[in-house]
N, C-alpha and C positions, 0 to 999 in steps of 0.2 A: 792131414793135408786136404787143401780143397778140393772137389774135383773138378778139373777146366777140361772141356772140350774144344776142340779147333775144327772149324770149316772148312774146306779147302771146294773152292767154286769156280770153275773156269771158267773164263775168261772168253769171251766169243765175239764176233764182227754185231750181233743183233741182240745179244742181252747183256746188260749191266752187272756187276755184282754185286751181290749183298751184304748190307754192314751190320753188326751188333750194335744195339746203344745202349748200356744198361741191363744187357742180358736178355734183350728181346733181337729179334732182326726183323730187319727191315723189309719189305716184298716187294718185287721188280717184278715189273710186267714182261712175260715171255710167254712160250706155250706152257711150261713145265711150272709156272708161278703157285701156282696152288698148291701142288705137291711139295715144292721145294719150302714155299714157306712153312706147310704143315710141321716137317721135317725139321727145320729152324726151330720152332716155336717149341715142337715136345722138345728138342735137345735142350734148348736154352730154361725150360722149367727142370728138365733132371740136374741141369747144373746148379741152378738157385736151389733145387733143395737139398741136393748135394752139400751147397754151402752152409746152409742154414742148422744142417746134423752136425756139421764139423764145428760150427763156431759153438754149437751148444754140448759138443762135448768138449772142448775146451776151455767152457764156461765153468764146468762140472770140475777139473781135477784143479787140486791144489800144489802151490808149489813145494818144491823139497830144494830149490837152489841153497845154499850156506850162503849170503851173499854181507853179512859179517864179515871183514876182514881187519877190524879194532885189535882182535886179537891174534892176530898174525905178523909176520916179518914186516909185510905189506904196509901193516898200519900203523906201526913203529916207524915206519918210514914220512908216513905221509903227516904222520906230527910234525917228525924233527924240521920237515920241508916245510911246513906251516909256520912255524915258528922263526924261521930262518928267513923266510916271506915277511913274516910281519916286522924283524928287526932290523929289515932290510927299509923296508918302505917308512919305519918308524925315525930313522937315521936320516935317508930320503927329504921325509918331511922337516925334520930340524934344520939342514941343509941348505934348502929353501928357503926356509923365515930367516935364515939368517945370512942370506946374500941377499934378501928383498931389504931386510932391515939395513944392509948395508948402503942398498942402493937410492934408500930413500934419504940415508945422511949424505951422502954423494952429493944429490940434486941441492937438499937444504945447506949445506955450505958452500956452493958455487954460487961466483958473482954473475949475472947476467951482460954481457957483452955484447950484447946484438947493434949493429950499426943499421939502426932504421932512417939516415939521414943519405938522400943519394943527390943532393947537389953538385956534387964536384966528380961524378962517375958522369961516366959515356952516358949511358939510357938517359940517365937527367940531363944532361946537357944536348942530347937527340931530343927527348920530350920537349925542353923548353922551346928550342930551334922548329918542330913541327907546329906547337899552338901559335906561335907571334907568324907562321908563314900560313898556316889557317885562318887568324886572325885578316891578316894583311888579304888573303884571297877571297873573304868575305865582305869585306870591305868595299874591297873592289866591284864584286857582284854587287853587291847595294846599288853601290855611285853607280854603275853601269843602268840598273834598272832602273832607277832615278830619274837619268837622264832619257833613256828612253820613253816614261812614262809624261814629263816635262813635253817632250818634241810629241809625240800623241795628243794629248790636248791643244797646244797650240795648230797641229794642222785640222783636229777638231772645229777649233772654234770658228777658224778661217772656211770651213766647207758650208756651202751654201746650199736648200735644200735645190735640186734640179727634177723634182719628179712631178711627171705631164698627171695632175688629176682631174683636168678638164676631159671628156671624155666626148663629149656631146659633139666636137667638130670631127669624128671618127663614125666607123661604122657601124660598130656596138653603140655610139650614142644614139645614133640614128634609128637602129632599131629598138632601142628601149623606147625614144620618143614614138616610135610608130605601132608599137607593140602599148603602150600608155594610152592612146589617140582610142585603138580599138577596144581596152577594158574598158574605158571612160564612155564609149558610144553603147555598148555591151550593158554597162550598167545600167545607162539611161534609159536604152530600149525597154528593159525589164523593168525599171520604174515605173514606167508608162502604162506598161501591160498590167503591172501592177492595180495602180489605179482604176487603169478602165475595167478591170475583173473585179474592185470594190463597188465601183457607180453599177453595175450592173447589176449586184447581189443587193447595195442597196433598195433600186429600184423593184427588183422582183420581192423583198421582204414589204416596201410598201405597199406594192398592188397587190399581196396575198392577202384571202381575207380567212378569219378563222370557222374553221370546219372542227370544232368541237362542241358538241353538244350538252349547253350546260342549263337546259330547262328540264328540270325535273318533274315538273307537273303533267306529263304525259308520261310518266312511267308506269306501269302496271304495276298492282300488288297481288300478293297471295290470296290472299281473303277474298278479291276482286276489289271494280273498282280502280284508281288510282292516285298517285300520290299527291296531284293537283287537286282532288275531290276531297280524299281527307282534309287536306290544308284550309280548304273553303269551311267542309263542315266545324274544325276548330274554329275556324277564327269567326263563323258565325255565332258558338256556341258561348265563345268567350263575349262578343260584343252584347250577345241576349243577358249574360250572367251578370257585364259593366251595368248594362240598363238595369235591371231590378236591382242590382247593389245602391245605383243610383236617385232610383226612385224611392227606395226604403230611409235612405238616407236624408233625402228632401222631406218628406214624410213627416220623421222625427225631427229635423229641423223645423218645418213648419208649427206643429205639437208645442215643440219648445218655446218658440217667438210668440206663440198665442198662449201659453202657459204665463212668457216672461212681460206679455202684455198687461196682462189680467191683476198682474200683483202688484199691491199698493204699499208704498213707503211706509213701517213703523220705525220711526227713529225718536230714541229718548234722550232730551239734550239734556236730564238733570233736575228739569223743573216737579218733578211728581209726574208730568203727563206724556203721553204717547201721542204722537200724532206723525 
């Protein structure tokens, strides 16, 4: 057998009591909580191993039950009941197929009789009497709307508009014209001011005169000197270098005019002679 232990924990106005869950317990805070749980804890492991002996030794023996009883009064018995069972439920089921077979000739030789025509019954002659009084109350509503929608138009057409959208002979037109009078003087004044702030910047942009200084020939160089000096000595050096390209030029032109002076016509017209 297993062995179970039981706790018996009283009950007090300041401490709880303690539960098992699965063979542990649970610890409540009190003064005595540490003790009490210790206490819990070893009993709750003597009883799990407790258990654990007991289930493994009745994992260990084998059984000796007879529990055969084919061979007994018992099982003589429980045939003839089996058998008595099945010729019952075998009877059962023929029974059956053959009150469904019957029931299914039943249905197939009966003629169908159903009166699905209800003209000449109450409901039908209530139905017909409610649609022709639905009929006629719809009817009615039409024509009724009809005519009302008729007399709507006609006092339509006849209204004439009556709405004041002159405004001007009131006091709101009056201030919009006197409120108009002062944007309109408003604008103009700034026009003006406009203008006379362009005539002026014109005239101060003409009387300006420029203060930038774009003569480079007084500027200093590194080397010394400056860049007005340089610019002199090239364009002396280049004018000296035209001149003699110039006179070399004349030179050989001249050469050549007293070369092309000098030479005298040989033309051979054919005859044997040069002249």
């Amino acid at each position: 057998m297993p062995v179970t232990m039981s706790l018996n924990v009283s009950r007090s106005p300041t401490h709880s009591p303690t539960s098992i869950i699965y063979g542990q317990q649970m610890s409540y805070r009190g003064p005595d909580g540490a003790m009490r749980d210790f206490i819990a804890k070893k009993t709750a492991d003597q009883i799990r191993q407790g258990n654990i002996e007991h289930m493994a030794k009745i994992a260990s023996i084998k059984p000796v039950i007879d529990d055969d009883v084919e061979d007994e009064a018992t099982g003589e018995a429980r045939k003839e009941m089996a058998a008595a069972s099945a010729a019952r439920r075998a009877a059962e089921e023929e029974a059956r197929k053959a009150e469904v077979k019957e029931y299914y000739a039943r249905l197939k030789a009966k003629t169908t009789v159903i009166d699905d025509e209800m003209d000449t019954e109450a409901a039908a002659i209530a139905r017909a009497e409610f649609a022709a009084a639905s009929r006629a109350r719809r009817a009615a509503e039409a024509a009724e709307i009809h005519r009302e929608n008729e007399e709507l138009k006609q006092r339509l057409s006849q209204i004439k508009p009556q709405i004041d959208m002159d405004i001007t002979d009131e006091v709101a037109g009056e201030a919009r014209e006197k409120r108009a009078a002062e944007n309109m003087a408003r604008r103009q004044a700034k026009i003006e001011k406009l203008k006379a702030e362009n005539l002026e910047m014109r005239r101060r942009i003409e009387e300006s005169k420029a203060k930038t200084d774009d003569d480079v020939t007084d500027d200093a160089m590194t080397g010394g000197g400056t860049i007005g000096d340089l610019r002199n000595k090239v364009a002396s050096d280049s004018k000296e270098r035209k001149a003699k390209h110039a006179a070399k030029v004349n030179a050989e032109n001249a050469a050549l005019a007293s070369r092309i002076k000098k030479t005298k016509s040989k033309t051979n017209d054919g005859d044997g002679t040069t002249h």
